[in-house]
C-alpha positions in Angstrom: 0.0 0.0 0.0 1.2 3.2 -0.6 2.4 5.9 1.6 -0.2 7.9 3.2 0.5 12.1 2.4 0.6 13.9 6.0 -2.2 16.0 4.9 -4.5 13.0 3.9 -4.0 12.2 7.9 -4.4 15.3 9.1 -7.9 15.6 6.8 -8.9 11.7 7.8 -8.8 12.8 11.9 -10.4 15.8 11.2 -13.0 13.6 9.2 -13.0 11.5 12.7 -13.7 14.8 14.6 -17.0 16.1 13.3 -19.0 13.2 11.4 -22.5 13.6 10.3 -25.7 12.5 12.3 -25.5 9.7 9.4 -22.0 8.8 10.0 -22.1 8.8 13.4 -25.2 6.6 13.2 -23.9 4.2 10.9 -20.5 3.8 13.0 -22.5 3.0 16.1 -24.3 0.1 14.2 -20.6 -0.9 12.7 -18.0 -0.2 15.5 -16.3 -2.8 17.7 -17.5 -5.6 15.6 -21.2 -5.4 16.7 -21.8 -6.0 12.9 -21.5 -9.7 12.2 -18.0 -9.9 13.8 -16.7 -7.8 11.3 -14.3 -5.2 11.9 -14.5 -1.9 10.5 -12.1 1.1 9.9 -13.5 5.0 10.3 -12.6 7.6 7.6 -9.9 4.7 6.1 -7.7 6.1 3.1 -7.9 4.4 0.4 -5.4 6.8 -1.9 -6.7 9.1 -3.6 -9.4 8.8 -1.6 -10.7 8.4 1.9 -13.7 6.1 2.3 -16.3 6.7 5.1 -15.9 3.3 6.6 -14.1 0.0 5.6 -14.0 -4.1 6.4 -10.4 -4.8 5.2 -11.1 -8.3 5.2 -13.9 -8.3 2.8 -13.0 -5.2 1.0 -16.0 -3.7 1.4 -16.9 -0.1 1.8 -19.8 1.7 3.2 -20.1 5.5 2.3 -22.8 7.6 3.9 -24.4 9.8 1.4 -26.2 13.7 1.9 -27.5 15.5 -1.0 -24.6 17.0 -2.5 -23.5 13.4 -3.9 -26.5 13.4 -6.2 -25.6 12.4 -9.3 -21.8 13.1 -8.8 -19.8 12.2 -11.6 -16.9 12.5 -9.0 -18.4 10.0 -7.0 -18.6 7.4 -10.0 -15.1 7.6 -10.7 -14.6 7.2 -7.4 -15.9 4.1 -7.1 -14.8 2.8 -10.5 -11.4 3.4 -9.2 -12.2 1.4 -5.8 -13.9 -1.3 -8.0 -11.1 -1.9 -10.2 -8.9 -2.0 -6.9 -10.9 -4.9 -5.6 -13.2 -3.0 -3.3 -17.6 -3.6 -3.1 -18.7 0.0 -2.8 -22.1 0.4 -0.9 -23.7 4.1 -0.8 -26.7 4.8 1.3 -28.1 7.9 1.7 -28.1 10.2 4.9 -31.9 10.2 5.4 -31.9 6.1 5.1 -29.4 5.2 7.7 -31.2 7.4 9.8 -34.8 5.8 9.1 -33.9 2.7 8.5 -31.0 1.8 10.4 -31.6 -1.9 10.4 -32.2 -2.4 6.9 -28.7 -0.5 6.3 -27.3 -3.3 8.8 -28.7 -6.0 7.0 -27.5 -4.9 3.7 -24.0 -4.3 4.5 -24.6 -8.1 6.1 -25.7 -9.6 3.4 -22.8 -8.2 0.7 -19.9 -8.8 3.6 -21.7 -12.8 3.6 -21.4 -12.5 -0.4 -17.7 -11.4 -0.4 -16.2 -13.9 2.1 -18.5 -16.9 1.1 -20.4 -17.1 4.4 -23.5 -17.2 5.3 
């Protein structure tokens, strides 16, 4: 993996610092592998780019999504890239996590059981 710049760190703990309502709702549900036994990362660089949250093991990441991501052209190369790396990227909007918290959960279950082969 390649070296992470300085100022992708210092813009990752700032990242940690002030997350959404949605972010910090979806890292309540993810955190200390309450999720399955999986383990997630917060605000994990994935140069160029910093995803919201990661599971390493299955390379899977989980982005949190408000209103300004609406059909971002940014955001689909952004994935592209992360896709031709090997990553699953799942993007939920802001207003679902919130809702719907469970549903997120058992989505993000269902793709982590579909990239490692367990049920």
């Amino acid at each position: 993996m390649p070296r992470i710049p300085d100022d992708t760190k210092d813009k990752v703990r700032e990242m940690r610092r002030v997350p959404t309502d949605a972010e910090r709702r979806l890292w309540s549900i993810l955190r200390r592998r309450q999720l399955g036994g999986w383990y997630f990362r917060r605000q994990h660089p994935i140069p160029p780019y910093i995803a919201d949250f990661a599971c390493v093991e299955a390379m899977v990441v989980v982005e949190a999504d408000g209103g300004q991501h609406a059909d971002s052209e940014r955001d689909l190369r952004r994935d592209r890239y992360m896709e031709r790396h090997g990553w699953t990227v799942l993007r939920f909007w802001n207003p679902e996590i919130l809702v719907n918290p469970q549903g997120v959960a058992e989505t993000i279950l269902l793709v982590l059981g579909e990239r490692s082969g367990k049920p």
